[in-house]
C-alpha positions in Angstrom: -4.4 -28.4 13.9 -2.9 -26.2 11.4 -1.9 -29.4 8.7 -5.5 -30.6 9.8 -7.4 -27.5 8.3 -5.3 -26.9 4.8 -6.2 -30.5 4.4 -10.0 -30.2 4.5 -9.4 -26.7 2.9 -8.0 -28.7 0.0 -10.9 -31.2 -0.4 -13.6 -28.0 0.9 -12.4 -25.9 -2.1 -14.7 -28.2 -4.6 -17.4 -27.9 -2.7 -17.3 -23.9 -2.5 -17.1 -24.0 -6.1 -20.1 -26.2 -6.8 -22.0 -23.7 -5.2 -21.1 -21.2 -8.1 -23.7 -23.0 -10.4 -25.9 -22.2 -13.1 -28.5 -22.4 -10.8 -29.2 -18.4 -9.1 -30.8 -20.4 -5.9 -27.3 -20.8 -4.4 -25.6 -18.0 -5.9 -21.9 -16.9 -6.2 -20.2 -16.4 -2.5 -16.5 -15.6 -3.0 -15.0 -14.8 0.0 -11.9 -12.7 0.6 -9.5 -13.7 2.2 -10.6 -17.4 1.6 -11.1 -19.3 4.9 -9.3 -22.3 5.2 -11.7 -24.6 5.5 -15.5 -23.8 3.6 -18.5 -26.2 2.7 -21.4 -25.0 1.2 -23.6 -27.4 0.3 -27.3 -25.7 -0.9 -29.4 -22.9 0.1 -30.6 -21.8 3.3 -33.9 -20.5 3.9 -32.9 -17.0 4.8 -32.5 -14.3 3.0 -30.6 -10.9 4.4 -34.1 -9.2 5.1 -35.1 -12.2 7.3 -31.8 -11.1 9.8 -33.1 -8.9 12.5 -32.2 -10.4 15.8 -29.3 -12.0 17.6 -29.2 -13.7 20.6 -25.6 -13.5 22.7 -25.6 -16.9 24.3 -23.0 -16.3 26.8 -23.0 -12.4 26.5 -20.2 -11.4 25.1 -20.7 -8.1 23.4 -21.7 -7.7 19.8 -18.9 -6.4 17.8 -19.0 -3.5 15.5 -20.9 -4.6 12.4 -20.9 -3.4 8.8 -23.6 -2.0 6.7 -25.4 -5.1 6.4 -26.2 -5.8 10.1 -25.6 -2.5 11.4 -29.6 -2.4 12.1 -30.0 -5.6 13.4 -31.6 -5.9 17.3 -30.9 -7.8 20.2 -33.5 -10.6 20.9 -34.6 -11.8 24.1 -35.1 -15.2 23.9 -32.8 -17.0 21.9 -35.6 -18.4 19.8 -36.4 -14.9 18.8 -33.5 -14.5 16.8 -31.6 -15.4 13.4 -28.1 -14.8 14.6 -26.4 -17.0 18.0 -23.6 -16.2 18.9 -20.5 -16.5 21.2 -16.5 -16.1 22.6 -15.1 -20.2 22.8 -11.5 -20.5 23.8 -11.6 -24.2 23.2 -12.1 -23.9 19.8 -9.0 -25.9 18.2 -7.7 -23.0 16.1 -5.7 -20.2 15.8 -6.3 -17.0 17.6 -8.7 -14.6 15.8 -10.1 -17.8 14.9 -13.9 -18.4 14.1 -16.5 -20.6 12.9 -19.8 -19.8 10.9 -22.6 -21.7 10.4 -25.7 -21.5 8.8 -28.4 -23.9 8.8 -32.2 -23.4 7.7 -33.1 -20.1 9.4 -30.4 -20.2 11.8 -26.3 -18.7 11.8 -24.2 -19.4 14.4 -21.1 -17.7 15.1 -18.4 -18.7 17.5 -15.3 -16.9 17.9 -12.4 -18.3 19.4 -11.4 -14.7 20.9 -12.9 -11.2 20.3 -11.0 -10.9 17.4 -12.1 -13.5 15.9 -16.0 -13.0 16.7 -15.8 -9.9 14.8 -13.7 -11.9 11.6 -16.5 -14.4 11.4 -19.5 -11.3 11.1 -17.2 -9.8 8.9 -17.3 -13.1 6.6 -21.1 -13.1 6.9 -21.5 -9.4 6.1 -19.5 -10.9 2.6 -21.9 -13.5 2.4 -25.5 -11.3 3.0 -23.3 -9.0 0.6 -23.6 -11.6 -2.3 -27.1 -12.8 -1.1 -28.7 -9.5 -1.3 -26.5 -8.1 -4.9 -27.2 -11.5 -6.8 -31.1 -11.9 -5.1 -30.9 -15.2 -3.2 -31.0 -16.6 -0.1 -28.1 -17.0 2.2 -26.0 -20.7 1.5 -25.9 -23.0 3.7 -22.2 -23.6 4.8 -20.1 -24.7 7.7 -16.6 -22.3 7.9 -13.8 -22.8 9.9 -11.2 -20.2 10.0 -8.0 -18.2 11.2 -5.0 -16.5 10.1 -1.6 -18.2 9.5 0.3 -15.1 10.4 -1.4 -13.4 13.3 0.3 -10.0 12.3 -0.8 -8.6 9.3 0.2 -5.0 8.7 -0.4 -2.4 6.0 1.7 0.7 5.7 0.0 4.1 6.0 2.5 6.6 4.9 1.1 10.4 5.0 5.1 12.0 4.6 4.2 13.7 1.3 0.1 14.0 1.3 -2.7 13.8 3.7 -6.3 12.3 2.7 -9.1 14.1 4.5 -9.9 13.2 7.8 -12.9 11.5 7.4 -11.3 8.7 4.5 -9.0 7.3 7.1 -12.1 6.3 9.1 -13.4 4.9 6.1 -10.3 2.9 5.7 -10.6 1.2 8.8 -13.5 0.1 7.8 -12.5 -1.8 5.2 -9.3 -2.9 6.7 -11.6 -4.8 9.1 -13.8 -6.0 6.2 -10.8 -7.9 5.0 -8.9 -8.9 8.5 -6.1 -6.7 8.2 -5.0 -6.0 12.0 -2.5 -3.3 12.0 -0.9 -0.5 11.1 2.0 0.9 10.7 2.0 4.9 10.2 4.8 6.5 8.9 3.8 10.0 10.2 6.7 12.5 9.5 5.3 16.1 9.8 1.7 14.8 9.7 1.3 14.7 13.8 1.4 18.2 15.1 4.1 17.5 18.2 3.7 19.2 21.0 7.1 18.6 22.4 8.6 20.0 19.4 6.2 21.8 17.4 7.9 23.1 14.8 8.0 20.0 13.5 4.9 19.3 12.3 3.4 20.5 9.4 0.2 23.1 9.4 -2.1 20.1 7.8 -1.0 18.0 10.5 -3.6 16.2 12.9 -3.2 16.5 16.2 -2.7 13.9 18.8 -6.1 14.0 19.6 -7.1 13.6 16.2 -5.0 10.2 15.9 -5.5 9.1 19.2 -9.1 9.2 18.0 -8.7 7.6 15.0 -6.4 5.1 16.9 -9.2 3.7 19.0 -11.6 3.7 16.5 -9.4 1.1 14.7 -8.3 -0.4 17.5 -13.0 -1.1 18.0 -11.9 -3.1 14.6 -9.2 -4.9 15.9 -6.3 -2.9 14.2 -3.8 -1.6 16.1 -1.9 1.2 15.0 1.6 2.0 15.3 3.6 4.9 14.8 7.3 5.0 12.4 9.0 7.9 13.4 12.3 8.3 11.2 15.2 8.5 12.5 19.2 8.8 11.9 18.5 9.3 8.6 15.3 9.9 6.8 15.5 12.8 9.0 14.7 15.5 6.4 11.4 16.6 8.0 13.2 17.9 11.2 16.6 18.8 9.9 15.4 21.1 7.1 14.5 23.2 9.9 17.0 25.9 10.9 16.6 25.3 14.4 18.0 21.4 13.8 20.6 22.0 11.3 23.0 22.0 14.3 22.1 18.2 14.6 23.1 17.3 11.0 25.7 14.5 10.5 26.8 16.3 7.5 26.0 20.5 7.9 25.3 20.6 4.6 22.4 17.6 4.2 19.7 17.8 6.1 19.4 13.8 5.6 20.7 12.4 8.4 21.1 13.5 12.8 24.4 12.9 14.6 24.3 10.0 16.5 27.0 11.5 19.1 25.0 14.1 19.6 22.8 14.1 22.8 20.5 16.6 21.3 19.8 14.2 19.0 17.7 11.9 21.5 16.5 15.1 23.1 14.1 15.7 19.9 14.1 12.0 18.4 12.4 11.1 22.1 9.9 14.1 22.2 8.5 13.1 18.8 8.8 9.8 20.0 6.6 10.5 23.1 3.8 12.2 21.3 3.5 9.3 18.4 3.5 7.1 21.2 0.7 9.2 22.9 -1.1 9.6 19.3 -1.3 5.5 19.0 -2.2 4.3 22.9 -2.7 1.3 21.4 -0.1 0.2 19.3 3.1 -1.8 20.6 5.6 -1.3 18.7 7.1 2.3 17.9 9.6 2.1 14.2 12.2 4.1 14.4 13.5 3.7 10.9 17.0 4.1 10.7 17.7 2.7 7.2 19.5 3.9 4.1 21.9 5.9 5.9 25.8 6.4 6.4 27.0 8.2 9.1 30.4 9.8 9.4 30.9 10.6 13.3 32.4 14.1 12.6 35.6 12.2 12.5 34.9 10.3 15.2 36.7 7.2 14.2 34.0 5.4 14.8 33.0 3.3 11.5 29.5 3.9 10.4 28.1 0.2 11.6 29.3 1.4 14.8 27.9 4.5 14.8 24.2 2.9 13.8 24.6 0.2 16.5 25.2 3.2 18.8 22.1 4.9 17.6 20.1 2.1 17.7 20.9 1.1 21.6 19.7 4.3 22.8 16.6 4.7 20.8 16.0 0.7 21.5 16.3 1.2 25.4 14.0 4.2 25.4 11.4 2.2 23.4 12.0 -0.4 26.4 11.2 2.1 29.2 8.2 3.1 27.7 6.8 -0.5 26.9 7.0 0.0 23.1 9.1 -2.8 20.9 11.2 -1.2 18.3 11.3 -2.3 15.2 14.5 -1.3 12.8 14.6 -1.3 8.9 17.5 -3.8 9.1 19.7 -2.9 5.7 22.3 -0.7 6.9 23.9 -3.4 9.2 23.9 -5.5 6.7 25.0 -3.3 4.2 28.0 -2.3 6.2 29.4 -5.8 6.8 29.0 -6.3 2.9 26.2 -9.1 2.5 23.7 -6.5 1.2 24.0 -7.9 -2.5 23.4 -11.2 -1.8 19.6 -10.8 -0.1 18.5 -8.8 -3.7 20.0 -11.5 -6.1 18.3 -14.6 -6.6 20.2 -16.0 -9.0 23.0 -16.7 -6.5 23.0 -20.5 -5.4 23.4 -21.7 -2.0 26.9 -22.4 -2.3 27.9 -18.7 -3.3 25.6 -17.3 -0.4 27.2 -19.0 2.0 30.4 -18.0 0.6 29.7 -14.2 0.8 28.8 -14.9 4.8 31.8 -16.6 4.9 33.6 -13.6 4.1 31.7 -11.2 5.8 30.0 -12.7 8.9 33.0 -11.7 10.9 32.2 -7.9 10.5 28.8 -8.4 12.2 30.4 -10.9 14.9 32.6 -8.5 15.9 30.2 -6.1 17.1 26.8 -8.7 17.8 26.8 -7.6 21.8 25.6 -4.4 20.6 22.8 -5.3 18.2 19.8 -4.5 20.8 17.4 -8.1 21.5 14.5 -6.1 22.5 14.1 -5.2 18.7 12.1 -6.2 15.8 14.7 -6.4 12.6 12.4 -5.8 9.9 14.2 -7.5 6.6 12.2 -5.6 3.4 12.6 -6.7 0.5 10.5 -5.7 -2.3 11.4 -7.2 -5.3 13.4 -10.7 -4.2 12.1 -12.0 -1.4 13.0 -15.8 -2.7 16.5 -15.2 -2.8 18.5 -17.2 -0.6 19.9 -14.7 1.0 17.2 -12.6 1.9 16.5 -15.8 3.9 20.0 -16.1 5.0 19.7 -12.5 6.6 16.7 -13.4 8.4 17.7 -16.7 10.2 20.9 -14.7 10.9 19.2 -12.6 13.3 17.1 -15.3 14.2 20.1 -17.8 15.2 21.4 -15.3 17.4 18.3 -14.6 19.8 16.7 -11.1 17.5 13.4 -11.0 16.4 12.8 -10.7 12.5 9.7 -9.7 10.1 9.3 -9.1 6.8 8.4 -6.3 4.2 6.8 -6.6 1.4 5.5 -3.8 -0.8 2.1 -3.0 -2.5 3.4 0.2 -4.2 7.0 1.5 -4.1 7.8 4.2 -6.8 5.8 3.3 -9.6 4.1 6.7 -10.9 0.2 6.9 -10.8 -0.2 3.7 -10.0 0.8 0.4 -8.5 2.4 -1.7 -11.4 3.7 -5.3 -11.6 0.2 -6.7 -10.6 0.5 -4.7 -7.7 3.4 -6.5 -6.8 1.3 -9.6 -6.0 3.9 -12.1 -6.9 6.3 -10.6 -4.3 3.2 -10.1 -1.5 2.8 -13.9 -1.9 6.2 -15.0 -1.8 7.3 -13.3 1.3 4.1 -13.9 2.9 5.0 -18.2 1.7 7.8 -17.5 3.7 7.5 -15.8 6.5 4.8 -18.7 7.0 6.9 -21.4 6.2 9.5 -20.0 8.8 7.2 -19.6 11.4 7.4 -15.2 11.6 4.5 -13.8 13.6 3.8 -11.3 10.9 4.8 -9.3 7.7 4.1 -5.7 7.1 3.1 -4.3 3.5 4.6 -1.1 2.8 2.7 1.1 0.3 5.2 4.1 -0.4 4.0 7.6 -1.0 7.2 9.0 -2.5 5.7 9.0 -6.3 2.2 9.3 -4.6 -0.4 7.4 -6.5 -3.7 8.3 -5.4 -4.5 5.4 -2.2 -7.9 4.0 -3.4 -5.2 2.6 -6.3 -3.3 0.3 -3.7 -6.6 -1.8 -3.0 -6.2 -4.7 -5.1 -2.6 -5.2 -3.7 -3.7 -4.5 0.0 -6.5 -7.1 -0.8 -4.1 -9.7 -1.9 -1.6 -8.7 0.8 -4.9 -9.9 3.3 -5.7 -13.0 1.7 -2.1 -14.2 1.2 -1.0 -13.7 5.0 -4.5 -15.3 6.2 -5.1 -18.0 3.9 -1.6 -18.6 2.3 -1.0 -19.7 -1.1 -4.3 -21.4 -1.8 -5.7 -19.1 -5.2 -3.9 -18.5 -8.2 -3.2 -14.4 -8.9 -6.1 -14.6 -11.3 -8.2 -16.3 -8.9 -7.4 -13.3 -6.7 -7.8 -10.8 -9.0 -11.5 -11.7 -10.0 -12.3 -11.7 -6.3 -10.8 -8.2 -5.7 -13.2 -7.5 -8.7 -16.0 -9.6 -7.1 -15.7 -8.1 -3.4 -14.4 -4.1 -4.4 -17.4 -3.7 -7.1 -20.2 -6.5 -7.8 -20.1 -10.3 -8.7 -21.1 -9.0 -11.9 -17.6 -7.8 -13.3 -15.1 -10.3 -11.7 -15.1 -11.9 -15.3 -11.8 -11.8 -17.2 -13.3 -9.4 -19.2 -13.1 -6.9 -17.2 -9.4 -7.1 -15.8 -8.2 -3.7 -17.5 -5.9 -2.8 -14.5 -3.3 -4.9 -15.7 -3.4 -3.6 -18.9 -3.3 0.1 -17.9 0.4 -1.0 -16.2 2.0 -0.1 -19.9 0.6 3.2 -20.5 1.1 4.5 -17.5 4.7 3.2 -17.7 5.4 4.6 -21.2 3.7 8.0 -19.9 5.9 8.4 -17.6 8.4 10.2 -19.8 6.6 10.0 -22.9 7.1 13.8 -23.4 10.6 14.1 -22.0 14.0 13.2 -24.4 15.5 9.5 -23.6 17.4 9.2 -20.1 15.7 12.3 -19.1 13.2 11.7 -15.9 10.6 13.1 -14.8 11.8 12.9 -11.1 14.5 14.8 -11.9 13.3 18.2 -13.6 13.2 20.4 -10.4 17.0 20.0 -10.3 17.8 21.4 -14.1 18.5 24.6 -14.5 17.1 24.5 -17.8 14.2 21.8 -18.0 12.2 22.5 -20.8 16.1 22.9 -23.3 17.8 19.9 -21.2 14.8 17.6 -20.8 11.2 17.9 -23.1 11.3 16.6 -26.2 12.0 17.9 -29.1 9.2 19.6 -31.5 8.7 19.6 -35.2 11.0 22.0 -37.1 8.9 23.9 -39.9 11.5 23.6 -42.1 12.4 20.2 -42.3 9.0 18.3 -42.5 9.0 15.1 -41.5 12.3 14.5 -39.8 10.7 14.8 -36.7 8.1 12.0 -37.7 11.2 9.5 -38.7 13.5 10.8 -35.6 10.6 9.2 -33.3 9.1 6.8 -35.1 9.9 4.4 -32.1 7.7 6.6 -29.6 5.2 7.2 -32.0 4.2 4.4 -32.9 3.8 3.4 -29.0 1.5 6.8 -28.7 -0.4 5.0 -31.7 -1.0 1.7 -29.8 -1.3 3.7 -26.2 -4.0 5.9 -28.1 -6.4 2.1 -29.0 -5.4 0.6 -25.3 -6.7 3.8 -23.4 -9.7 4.1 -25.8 -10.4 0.0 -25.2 -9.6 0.7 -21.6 -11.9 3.5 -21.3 -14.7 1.7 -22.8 -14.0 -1.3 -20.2 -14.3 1.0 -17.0 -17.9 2.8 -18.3 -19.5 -0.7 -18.1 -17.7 -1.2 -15.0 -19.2 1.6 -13.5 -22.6 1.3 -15.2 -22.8 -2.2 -13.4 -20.7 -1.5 -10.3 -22.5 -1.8 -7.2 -19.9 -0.2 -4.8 -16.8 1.5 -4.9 -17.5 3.2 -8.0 -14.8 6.4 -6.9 -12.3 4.1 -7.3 -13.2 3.3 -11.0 -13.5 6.9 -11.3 -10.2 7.6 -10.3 -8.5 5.1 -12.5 -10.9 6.8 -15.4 -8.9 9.9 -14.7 -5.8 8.3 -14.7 -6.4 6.4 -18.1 -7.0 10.3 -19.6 -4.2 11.6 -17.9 -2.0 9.2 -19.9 -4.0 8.9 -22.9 -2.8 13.0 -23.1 0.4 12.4 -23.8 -0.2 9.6 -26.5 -2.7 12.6 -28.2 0.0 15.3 -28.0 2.7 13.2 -29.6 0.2 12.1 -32.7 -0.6 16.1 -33.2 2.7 16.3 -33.4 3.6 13.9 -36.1 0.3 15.3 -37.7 1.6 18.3 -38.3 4.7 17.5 -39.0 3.9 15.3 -41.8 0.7 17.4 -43.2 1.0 18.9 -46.4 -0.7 21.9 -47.9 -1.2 25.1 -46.1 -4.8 24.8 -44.8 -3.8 21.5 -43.6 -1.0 22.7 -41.8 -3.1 25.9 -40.6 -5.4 23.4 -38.9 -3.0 20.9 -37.6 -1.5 24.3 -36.1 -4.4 24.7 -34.4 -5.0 21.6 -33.0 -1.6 21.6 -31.4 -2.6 25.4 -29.7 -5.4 24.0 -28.3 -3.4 21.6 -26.2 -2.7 23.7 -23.2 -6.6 24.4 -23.3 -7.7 20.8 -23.6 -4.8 19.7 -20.8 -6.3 22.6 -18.6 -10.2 20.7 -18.8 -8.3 17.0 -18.1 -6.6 18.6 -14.7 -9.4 20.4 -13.4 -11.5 17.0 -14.1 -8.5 15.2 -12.7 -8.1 17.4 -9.3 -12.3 17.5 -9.2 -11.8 13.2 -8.9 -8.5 13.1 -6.6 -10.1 16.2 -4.2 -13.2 14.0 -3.0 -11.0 12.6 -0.8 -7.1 13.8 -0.9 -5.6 17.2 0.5 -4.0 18.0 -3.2 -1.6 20.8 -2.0 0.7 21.5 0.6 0.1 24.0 3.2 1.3 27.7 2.3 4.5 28.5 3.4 5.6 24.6 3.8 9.3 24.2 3.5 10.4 21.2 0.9 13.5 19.9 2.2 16.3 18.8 0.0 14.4 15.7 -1.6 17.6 13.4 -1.7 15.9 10.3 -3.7 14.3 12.8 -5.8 10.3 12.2 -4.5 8.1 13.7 -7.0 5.5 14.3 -4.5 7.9 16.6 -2.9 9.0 18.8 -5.4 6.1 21.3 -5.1 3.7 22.5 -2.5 0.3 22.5 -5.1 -0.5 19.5 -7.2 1.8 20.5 -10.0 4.1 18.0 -9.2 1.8 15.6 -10.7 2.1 17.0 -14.0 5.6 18.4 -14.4 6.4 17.4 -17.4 3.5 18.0 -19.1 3.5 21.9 -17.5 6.9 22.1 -19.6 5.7 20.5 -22.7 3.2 22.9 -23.1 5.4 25.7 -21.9 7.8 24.8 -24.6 4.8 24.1 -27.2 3.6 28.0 -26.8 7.0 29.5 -27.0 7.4 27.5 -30.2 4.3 28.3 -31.8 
């Protein structure tokens, strides 16, 4: 069946598109993700106030509804009503599977379970949505639709930050809005554990606060899971002094012991509650990647001593009817076929070669390597290569169960770059399809900490890509993020300015800082401001500053016109914006933030090359007033970010030892945000 619909998907494609005609009677429906197979072909004759009633026709229960039909009533006779609907296991396609139709004052919806009963009045709330925004009636069509990966997981990692409460419900929301099933929540001090309290963190919820939250996603048909980090990764418990006796190394609070038996005495009790927290989720991730044990001199070599680890915490998963999944690096890694999953360039002859070599390594110990778990290959930047694919039919030859990473945001600074990663999302989704996977998980990093509302557009590609496949171009995509996230009336090229805000925020990055210097790495100088922000304009040698960075300046120059343009291309996005307007806000906030930096650097140079003492006076002035005017931007900037985000850490919280330098965990307020520009304009008023 599944060759059957991408065929009539293929010829059904012209006909959704005809419907986007000059004439407003039919209107502009683009849905998101695109069903695989769509006809519209005209106008019905109902429009979204005409939808009052529905009529269950073998009574299955109404699902939860979105705004649009969130007041509709149940009818009594089934000629009472505008909506039909009902559960049909015969239908000839994939679970979560639905159809939609509307005729001339009828829709009927049959879904083929009860997921996919709620996915096809989610597709019509996208439709009324359209109807109702552009003023027309509701098309006619016949849809036919369901997901080619039936797992389709997002990432929800609170380690460094927590949103308020209340945005996570909203997030479900709109998880189910777009058929995104699960969740995978990397919760590190953000549960309060009961088993081992001093673990959590004093923001954390409790597990009545995400077994809550747990079920109301699970009403959406998403079902949350918890990662728990362990063997390494393990910086949230070992920082404490009451674990430090559990460290593999005393002096790194990175990574437990794994011959330890305390070890499993806390690793299970957090284990317990997350599992508690998330009744409904079946998997529990327990991490375990991007770490090398030693064994206290053991003798036991490092593969062996994860293979060790991961049997116990594998069986326990078992006994309490959880499957584990791993992060699957280190194994490989140890045997030395790492390389050759990150290097595409490699051909198929000098992948094989490398297994050659190395196969034996994981051979030698495959008895150990538990079957009951999920080997989760990520790979966030190459999933084509050959032997990223090698590594996954590796595990799958020998009788393991594999799925794939991908990543909407891993630690680009204030906001997802590379079109949120789009071209990665769709290449691993392309192939865990094409090998037949059950599902792919997209991990959206917090380490650098952009704000969450900015990881849409790749979570909404991330949706459409494992659903529908590889059926719209990136563009294509793009507009219909645009489309669906704020009105039909902005998904024109002319308003795709996220892109385009990639390069500033790339250059601001360290656009205040000396070359090689980063601003990840301040907190660990002993002397930031002399061994790291740039240098300023000496008085006496006017403008050798100005030729010294010329380079950089003339960037700040071209950043100063882009931001400006950028600026101008987010007020008429919000003055025609229907919904979602916050989220424009936000990246308004972050197009000042790095617009700062380009205006610092060009009061600089002004100064540095003005002439004449009044001039000078003035341009002195102007550069005084910084610390003032960058004041205003991060009150403005907080003000945005604070409608929804918990901005600082508790008082008292204890940063651990931040091994791959985090920036959101090198300060408990929001300062870490701005650290370099907090030095700049340290070092600007000691200067002058």
């Amino acid at each position: 069946m599944k060759n059957h619909f991408v065929l009539l998907f293929s010829v059904s494609m012209i006909m959704l598109f005809s419907c986007q005609s000059p004439d407003t009677k039919t209107g502009d429906f683009n849905l998101l993700p695109l069903p695989q197979h769509a006809e519209f072909t005209g106008a019905s004759a109902l429009s979204v106030d005409d939808i009052i009633h529905y009529y269950s026709a073998d009574g299955s229960e109404l699902p939860v509804l979105g705004e649009y039909l969130s007041e509709i009533q149940p009818a009594e006779k089934q000629s009472q009503s505008q909506i039909i609907f009902k559960m049909d296991e015969s239908l000839e396609l994939n679970a979560e599977g639905y159809t939609l139709d509307i005729s001339k004052r009828l829709i009927t919806i049959a879904g083929k379970d009860k997921a996919g009963l709620l996915y096809g009045f989610m597709t019509l709330e996208q439709l009324m949505e359209d109807a109702l925004e552009q003023g027309v009636p509701l098309p006619l069509c016949h849809i036919e639709d369901f997901p080619l990966l039936s797992y389709r997981a997002i990432h929800l990692d609170v380690k460094h930050h927590r949103e308020k409460t209340e945005y996570y419900y909203k997030l479900m929301d709109k998880l189910a809005r777009y058929k995104v099933n699960a969740i995978i929540a990397e919760m590190e001090d953000k549960l309060a554990y009961e088993r081992q309290p001093e673990v959590g963190s004093a923001d954390a919820m409790s597990i009545a606060e995400w077994k809550k939250l747990s079920d109301y996603a699970m009403e959406r048909n998403i079902e949350i899971s918890p990662l728990i980090q362990g063997l390494g990764h393990a910086s949230f418990i070992l920082k404490h002094d009451q674990f430090k006796e559990l460290r593999d190394d005393p002096e790194s609070d990175w990574a437990f012991n794994p011959l330890d038996p305390k070890t499993y005495d806390v690793q299970f009790d957090l284990y317990l509650d997350a599992m508690e927290a998330t009744p409904h989720g079946r998997y529990l991730h327990v991490g375990g990647d991007e770490v090398h044990t030693t064994g206290r001199e053991s003798g036991k070599s490092p593969l062996e001593l994860q293979l060790i680890w991961l049997d116990k915490v594998c069986k326990f998963a078992g006994i309490n009817e959880r499957i584990p999944i791993f992060w699957d690096d280190m194994p490989l890694k140890q045997a030395g076929v790492y390389r050759a999953m990150f290097n595409p360039d490699l051909t198929q002859e000098e992948v094989n070669s490398v297994w050659e070599k190395n196969e034996s390594k994981l051979l030698e110990f495959l008895d150990q390597f538990p079957k009951n778990c999920v080997y989760m290959r990520w790979n966030y930047s190459t999933p084509q290569a050959i032997g990223n694919g090698m590594a996954m039919e590796w595990f799958r030859e020998y009788g393991m169960q594999v799925m794939g990473a991908t990543a909407g945001q891993t630690r680009w600074v204030l906001m997802p770059q590379n079109e949120s990663n789009m071209e990665n999302i769709r290449s691993f989704a392309m192939t865990s399809i094409e090998k037949g996977l059950d599902g792919l998980l997209l991990t959206l990093w917090d380490d650098d900490s952009p704000h969450f509302e900015l990881y849409m557009r790749g979570i909404l590609a991330f949706a459409e890509y494992s659903w529908s496949g590889d059926q719209r171009s990136k563009e294509e995509i793009k507009a219909a993020y645009r489309h669906r996230e704020f009105s039909n009336s902005v998904a024109g090229d002319e308003f795709a300015f996220i892109d385009r805000l990639e390069k500033p925020v790339a250059l601001w990055n360290n656009a205040l800082l000396l070359d090689r210097s980063d601003r990840r790495s301040l907190r660990k100088l002993d002397d930031p401001i002399g061994e790291a922000v740039i240098d300023l304009p000496d008085v006496g040698n006017r403008g050798q500053w100005s030729v010294e960075y010329a380079d950089r300046l003339e960037l700040a120059a071209e950043m100063i016109m882009e931001c400006d343009s950028i600026a101008a291309k987010i007020s008429v996005m919000k003055s025609n914006a229907t919904r979602n307007t916050y989220r424009l806000e936000v990246y308004e906030q972050v197009n000042h933030l790095v617009r700062f930096s380009a205006h610092a650097l060009l009061l600089l140079k002004a100064y540095d090359e003005t002439q004449g003492e009044q001039e000078i006076n003035e341009a002195l002035i102007r550069i005084q007033n910084l610390p003032i005017e960058f004041k205003e931007l991060r009150d403005q900037l907080e003000k945005v970010y604070g409608q929804i985000r918990i901005l600082s850490k508790p008082e008292g919280y204890l940063l651990d030892q931040d091994h791959h330098t985090h920036l959101a965990n090198q300060s408990i307020s929001f300062d870490w945000l701005f650290i370099a520009e907090k030095l700049f304009l340290e070092k600007i008023e000691r200067t002058f």
